[in-house]
N, C-alpha and C positions, 0 to 999 in steps of 0.2 A: 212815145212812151213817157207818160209823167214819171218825174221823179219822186224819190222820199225825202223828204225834209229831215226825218227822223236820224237821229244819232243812231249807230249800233248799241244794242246793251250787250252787256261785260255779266257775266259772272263772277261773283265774288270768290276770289281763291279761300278755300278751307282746307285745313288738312286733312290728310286720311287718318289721324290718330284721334282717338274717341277715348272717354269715359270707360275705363276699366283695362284699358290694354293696359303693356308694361312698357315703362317710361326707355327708352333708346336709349342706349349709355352715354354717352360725351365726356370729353375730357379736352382741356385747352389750356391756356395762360390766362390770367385776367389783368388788370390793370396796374401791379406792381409786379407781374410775374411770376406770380403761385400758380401750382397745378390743381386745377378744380377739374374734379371728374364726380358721376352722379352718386359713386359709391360714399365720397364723404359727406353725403346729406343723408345716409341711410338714417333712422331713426327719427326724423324731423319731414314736416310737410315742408316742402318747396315749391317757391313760386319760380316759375323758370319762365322768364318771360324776354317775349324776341321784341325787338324796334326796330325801327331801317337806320336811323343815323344820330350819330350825339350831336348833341348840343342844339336840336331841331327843338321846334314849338311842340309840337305831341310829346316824341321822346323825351325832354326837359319836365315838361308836365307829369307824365307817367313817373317817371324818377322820383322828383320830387311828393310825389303823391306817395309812393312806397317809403322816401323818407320819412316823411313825415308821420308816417304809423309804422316808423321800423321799432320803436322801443313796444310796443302791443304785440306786434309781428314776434319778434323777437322771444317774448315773456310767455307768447301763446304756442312757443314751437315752432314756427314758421321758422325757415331760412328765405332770402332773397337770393335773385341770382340775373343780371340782367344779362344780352346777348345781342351781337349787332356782329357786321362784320368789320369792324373798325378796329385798328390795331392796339396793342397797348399802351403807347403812347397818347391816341386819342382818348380813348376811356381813362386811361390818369388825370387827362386836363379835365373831360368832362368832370368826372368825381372828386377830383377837388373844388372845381369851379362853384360846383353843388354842393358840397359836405357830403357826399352818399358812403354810409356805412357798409352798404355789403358791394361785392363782388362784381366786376361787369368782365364778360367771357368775351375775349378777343376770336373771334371764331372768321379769322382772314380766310384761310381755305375750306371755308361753309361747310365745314361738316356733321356740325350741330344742328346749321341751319335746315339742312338735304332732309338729315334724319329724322326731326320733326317736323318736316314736309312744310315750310313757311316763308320759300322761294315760292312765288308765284307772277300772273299778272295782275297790274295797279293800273288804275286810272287817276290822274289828275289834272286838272286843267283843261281837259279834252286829250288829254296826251297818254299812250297807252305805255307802259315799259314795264320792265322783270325787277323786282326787289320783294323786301322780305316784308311779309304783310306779317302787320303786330297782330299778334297774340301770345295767348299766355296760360303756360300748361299749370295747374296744380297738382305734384305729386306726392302723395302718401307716402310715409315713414317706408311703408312695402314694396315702395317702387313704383307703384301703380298710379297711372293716372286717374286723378279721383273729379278733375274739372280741366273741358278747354273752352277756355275766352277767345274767342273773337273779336266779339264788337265790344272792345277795351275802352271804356270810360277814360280817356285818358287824364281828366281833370281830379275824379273820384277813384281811382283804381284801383288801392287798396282797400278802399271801405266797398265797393263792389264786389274784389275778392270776400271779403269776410261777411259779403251778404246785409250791409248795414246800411 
């Protein structure tokens, strides 16, 4: 019997959340210990966007990308909101390390992560294992998701966000 040479392919985890459902509540601590829950962004778009880990080359990039057009973000309505499972402790060092103006959701018992479905499987290196694949929901003042990013520009991400 020959063999396959061939690698397995992997399907890409996506979530089950789409364009127009209603955004999953969540509520957690963020990085100095405030409670963020979805209800105090009512009235503003929010980017709620998930990473696997601080202070990573993607993750950093992505950050800093939102940085960097947080004063636009900010002036256009927009709130940020980043999320990993990394405690508050890490998200403090991260966001100072960075200067990051808004918020990063310590979400240790992944209950943000579950509920917008962004535990999945990752491939890297040839190596297959469960973590939280980046993306990033855009929700409307109404709660609604109005955009999900997948395949997150991580260098450009907020000018992606805003379609520019």
């Amino acid at each position: 019997m020959k063999k396959s040479s061939e690698e397995p392919k992997f399907v890409t985890h996506k979530t089950g959340l789409i364009a127009g459902d209603k955004a999953p509540y969540f509520e957690g601590k963020d990085q100095n210990g405030n409670l963020l829950n979805l209800n105090l962004f009512s009235g503003k778009t929010l980017i709620f966007y998930f990473y696997p880990k601080d202070d990573t080359e993607g993750c950093t990039a992505t950050a800093c990308s939102l940085r960097d057009e947080y004063k636009y973000l900010n002036d256009s309505n927009y709130a940020v909101v980043g999320v990993s499972a990394d405690n508050e402790r890490s998200h403090a060092k991260f966001a100072a390390k960075y200067e990051l103006p808004f918020p990063l959701l310590a979400d240790t018992e992944m209950k943000a992560i579950k509920a917008y479905d962004v535990w999945g499987q990752k491939m890297l290196a040839g190596r297959i294992y469960d973590g939280i694949v980046r993306t990033t929901f855009v929700i409307g003042p109404d709660g609604i998701i109005k955009e999900v990013i997948t395949k997150v520009d991580t260098v450009n991400h907020a000018r992606q966000i805003m379609g520019m």
